[in-house]
Residue frames relative to the residue before (quaternion, step in Angstrom):
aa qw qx qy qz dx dy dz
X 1.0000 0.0000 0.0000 0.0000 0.00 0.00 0.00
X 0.4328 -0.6387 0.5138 0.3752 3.91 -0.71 1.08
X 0.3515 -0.7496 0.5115 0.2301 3.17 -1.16 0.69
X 0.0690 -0.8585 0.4761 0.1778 4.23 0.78 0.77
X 0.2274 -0.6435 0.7297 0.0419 3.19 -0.94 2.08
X 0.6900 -0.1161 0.2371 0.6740 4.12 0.41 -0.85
X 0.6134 -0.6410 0.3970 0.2351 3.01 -1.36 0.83
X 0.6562 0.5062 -0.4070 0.3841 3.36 1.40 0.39
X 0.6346 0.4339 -0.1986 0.6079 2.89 1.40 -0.85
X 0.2880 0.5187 -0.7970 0.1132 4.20 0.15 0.13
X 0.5693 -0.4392 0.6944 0.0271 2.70 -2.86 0.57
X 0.2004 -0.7997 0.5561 -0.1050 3.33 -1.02 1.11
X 0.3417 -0.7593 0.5231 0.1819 3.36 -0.26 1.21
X 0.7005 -0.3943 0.3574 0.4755 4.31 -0.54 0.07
X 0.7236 0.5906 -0.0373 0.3553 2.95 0.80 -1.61
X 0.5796 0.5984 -0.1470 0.5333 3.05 1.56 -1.42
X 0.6285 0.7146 -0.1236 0.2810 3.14 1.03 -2.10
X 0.7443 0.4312 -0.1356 0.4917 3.27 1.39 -1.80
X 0.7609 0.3314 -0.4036 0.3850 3.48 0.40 -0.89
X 0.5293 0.6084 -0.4526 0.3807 3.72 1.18 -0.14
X 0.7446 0.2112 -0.2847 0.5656 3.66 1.02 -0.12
X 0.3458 -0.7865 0.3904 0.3308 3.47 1.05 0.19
X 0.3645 0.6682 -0.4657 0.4513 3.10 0.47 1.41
X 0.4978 -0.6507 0.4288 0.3807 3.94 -1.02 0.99
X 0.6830 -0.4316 0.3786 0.4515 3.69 -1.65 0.58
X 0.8427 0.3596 -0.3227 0.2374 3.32 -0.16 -1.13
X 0.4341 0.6273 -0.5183 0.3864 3.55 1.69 -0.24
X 0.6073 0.6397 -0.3462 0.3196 3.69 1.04 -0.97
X 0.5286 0.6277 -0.2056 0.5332 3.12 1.42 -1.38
X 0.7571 0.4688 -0.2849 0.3547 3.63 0.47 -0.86
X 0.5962 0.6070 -0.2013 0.4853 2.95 1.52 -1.21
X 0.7623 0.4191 -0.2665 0.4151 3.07 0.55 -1.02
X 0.5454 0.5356 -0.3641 0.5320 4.08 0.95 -0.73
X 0.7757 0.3845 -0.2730 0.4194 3.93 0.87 -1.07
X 0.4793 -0.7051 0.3370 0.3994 3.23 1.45 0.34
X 0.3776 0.7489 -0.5031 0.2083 3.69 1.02 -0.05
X 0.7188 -0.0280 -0.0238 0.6943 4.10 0.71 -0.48
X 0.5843 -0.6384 0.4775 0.1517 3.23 -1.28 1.99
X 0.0789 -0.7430 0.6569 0.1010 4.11 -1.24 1.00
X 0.5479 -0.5117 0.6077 0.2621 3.37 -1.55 0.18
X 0.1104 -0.8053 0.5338 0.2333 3.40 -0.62 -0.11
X 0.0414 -0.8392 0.5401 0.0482 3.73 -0.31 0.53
X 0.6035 -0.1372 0.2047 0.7583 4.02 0.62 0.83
X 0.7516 -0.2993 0.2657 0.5243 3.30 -1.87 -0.58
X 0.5722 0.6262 -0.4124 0.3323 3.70 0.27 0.39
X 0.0106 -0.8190 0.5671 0.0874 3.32 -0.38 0.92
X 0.3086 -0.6250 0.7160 0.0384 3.56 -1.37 1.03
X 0.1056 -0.6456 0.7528 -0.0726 3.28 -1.87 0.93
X 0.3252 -0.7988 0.4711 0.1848 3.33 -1.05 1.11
X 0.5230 -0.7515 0.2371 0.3247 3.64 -0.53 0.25
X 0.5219 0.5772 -0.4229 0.4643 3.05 1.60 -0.11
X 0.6948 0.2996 -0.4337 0.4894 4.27 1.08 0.43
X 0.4251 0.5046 -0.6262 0.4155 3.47 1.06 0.47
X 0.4889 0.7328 -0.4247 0.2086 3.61 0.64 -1.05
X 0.5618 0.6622 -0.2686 0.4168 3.24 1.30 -2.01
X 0.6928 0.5916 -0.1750 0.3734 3.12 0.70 -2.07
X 0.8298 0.2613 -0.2933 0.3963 3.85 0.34 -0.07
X 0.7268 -0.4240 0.4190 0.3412 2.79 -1.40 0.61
X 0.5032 -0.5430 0.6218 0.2558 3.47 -1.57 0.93
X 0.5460 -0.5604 0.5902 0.1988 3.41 -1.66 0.98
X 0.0732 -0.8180 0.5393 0.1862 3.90 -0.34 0.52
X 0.8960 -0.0368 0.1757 0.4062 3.25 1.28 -0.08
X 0.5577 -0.5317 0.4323 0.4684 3.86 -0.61 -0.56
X 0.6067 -0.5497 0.4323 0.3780 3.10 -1.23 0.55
X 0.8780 -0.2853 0.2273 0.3098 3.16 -1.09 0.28
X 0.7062 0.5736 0.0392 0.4133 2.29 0.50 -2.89
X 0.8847 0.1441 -0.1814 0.4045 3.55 0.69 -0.43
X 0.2509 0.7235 -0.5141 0.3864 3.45 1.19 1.70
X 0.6142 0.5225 -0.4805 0.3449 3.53 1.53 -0.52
């Protein structure tokens, strides 16, 4: 469950982390040991805020397709 500190800064569980970038847990894990997107630590629990997952996705180029007709 995100933990909401402010809506910029909510907390992401791993788990949370992945399907928000649609990517598996342990890639997160990976990411996160290679330092590639910054984690919180909380005990053995690491947390990620959402405003550097943001970074982490892909720009929107547009509408779907489906709704160009």
């Amino acid at each position: 469950m995100a933990i909401p500190v402010d809506q910029d800064n909510e907390l992401l569980t791993v788990e949370e982390a992945a399907k928000y970038l649609g990517v598996h847990p342990s890639t997160i894990h990976s990411w996160a040991s290679q330092k590639k997107v910054p984690s919180v630590g909380e005990g053995r629990r690491l947390l990620f805020h959402r405003k550097d997952l943001d970074r982490m996705r892909p720009p929107r180029l547009g509408p779907p397709p489906f709704l160009l007709l």
